[in-house]
N, C-alpha and C positions, 0 to 999 in steps of 0.2 A: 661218278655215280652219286656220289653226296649233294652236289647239286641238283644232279636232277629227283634225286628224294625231294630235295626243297621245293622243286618246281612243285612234283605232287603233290605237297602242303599246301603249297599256294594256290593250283588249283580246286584241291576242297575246298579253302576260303570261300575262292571267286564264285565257285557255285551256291557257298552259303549265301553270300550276301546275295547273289542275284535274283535268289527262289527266295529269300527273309524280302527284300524291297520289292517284288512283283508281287508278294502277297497282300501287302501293304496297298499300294498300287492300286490290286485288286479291289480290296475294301473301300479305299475312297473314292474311288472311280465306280465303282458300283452303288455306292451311299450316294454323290451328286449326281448322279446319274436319275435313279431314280427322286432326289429331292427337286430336281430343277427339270421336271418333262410338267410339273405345275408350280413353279415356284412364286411366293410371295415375295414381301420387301425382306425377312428376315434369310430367306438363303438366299437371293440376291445380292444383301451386305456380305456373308461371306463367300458366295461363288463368284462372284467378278475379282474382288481383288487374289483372291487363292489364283485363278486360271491366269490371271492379269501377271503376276509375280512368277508364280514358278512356267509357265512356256516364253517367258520372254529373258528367263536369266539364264544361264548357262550351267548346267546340272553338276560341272565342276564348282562352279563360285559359288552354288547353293551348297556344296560338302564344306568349304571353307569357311562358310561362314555358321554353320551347326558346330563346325567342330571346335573353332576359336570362339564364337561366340554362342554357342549352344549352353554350357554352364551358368554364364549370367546371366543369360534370359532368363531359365529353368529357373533359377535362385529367387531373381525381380520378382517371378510369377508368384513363388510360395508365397515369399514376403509379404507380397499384397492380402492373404486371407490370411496373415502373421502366425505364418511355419518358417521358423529359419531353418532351412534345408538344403544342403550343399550337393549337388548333380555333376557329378563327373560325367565327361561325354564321351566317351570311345570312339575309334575312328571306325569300328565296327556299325557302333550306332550310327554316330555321321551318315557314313555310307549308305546305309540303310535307309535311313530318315531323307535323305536330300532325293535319292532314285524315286523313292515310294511315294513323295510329296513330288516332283515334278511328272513319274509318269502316269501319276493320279490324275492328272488335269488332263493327258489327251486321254488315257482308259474311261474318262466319265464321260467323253463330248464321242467316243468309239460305240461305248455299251447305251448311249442314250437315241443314238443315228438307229442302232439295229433295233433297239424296243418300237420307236416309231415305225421303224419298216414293215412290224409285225402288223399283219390286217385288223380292218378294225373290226372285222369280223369275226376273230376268234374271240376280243373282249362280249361281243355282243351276243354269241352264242352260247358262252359260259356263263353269262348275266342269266343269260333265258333258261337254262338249265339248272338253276339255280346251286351253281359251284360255289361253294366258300370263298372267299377273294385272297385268302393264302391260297387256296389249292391251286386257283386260278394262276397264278405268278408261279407257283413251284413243277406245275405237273403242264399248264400248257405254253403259260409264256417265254418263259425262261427256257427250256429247252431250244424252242425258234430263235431265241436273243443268242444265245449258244451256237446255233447253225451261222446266222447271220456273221458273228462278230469276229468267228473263230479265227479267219487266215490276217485280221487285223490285231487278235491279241497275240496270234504265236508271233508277226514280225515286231509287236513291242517284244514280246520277251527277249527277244534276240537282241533286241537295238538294248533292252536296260542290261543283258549280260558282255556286249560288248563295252560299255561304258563302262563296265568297274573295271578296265583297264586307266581310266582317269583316276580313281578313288584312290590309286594308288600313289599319290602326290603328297595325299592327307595324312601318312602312314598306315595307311594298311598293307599288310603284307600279305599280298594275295599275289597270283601268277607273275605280272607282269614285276612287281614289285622283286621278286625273287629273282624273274630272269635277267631285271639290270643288274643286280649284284651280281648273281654268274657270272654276267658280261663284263663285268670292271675287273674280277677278279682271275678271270682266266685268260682274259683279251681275246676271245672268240665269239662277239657278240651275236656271228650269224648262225653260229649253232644253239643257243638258246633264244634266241627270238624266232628261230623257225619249231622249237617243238613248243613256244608258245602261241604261235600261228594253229599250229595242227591240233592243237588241244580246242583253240576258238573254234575252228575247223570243224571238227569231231561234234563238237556240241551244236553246232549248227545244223549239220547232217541228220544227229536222235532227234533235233528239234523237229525237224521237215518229218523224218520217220511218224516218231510218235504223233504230231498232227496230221498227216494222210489219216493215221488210224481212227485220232479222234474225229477227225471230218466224215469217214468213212459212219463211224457210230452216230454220228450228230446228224445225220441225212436219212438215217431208218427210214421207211415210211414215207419218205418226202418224193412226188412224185416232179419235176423239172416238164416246166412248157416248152422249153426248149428244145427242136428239133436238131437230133443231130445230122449235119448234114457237110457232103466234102465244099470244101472251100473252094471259090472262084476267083482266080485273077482277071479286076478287068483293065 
C-alpha cells in the first residue's frame, strides 16, 4: 500500500505538469497564432526557427537539454544586460518548459487553421456593425475558433499528458517514475505498470467526458448543413 500511495503522488505530479505545460502551450500557440495569420519579417525571424526546432526535435531531448543546459543559458542571458544571476532549473521546470515549447508550435499552426476557417463574413459583419475589434475577437470570433479547434486541442492534451511519461528520465518523479521503483523493488513489475496504465486510462476517458460536454456548449446556437441521413453501401 505504500507504493501505491506513491503511485498517487506521482500521479498528482503528472497531472501538475501536464495542465502547467498545456497552459503554456496554450499561450504560445495562441500568441503565434494570432501574430503570423499577417506576419511581417520580425515574427517571421522568430516563427520559422521556434516551429523549425521544437516539431523537428524530440520533446524528450528538448527536456534534456533545459534541464542540463537550462542554467547556463539563463545565466549567459542575465550576464549579457550585466546581472550575475544564477538560475537553478528544476526538472519540474524542464518538464514544463520543453512540453509547453514543443506543443506551442502545432497549438499555433491548430488555433491559426480554425481562425481562417472562421467566415469572412462574420469579420465583415461586425466591421459594419461597428463592434470594437476586442469585442469582435472575444464575443464572436473566438467562441467559433473554439468550436472549430476543440477535438484538435483535447487530442493534444492527451498526447502532451501521455508524454510526461518520458519526463520522467530527467528526474521527475511523477507516475511512471514511481511505478519503476515499485517495480525494482517488489519484482512485480506487472502490477504497477498496469495501475499506471489505468490511471493514463482514467484520464483519457474524463478527457473524452469533459469535451463531449464542452463541444456539446461550444455548438449553442450552431445550426450544421449537414443532412443526417443512413449510410449506403455501394
Amino acid at each position: 500500500m505504500g507504493f501505491v500511495q506513491q503511485l498517487g503522488i506521482g500521479a498528482l505530479m503528472t497531472i501538475k505538469v501536464a495542465v502547467c505545460a498545456y497552459l503554456l502551450a496554450m499561450a504560445l500557440g495562441t500568441t503565434f497564432a494570432l501574430a503570423t495569420l499577417r506576419p511581417n519579417l520580425l515574427v517571421k525571424a522568430i516563427w520559422l526557427p521556434y516551429a523549425s526546432i521544437f516539431t523537428g526535435v524530440p520533446s524528450l531531448l528538448v527536456g534534456f537539454l533545459f534541464y542540463y543546459g537550462g542554467s547556463q543559458t539563463l545565466s549567459g542571458l542575465f550576464s549579457l544586460i550585466g546581472m550575475n544571476v544564477s538560475v537553478e532549473v528544476t526538472p519540474f521546470m524542464a518538464a514544463v518548459a520543453a512540453l509547453g515549447m514543443v506543443y506551442g508550435a502545432y497549438l499555433a499552426d491548430l488555433i491559426r487553421s480554425a481562425i481562417r476557417n472562421v467566415p469572412l463574413g462574420q469579420f465583415e459583419a461586425a466591421r459594419a456593425l461597428l463592434v470594437p475589434r476586442p469585442m469582435i475577437w472575444l464575443r464572436i470570433i473566438l467562441p467559433q475558433v473554439l468550436r472549430l479547434a476543440l477535438p484538435g486541442m483535447t487530442n493534444m492534451w492527451i498526447v502532451v499528458l501521455k508524454d510526461t511519461a518520458l519526463i520522467s528520465l530527467i528526474g521527475l518523479k511523477e507516475i511512471m517514475a514511481y511505478a519503476k521503483l515499485a517495480s525494482g523493488v517488489t519484482k512485480e513489475p506487472f502490477v504497477y505498470y498496469l495501475l499506471a496504465s489505468a490511471f493514463f486510462l482514467g484520464m483519457t476517458w474524463l478527457t473524452y467526458f469533459v469535451a463531449r460536454r464542452a463541444d456539446n456548449w461550444a455548438n449553442q446556437g450552431f445550426r450544421s448543413n449537414t443532412v443526417n441521413r443512413r449510410a449506403h453501401a455501394f
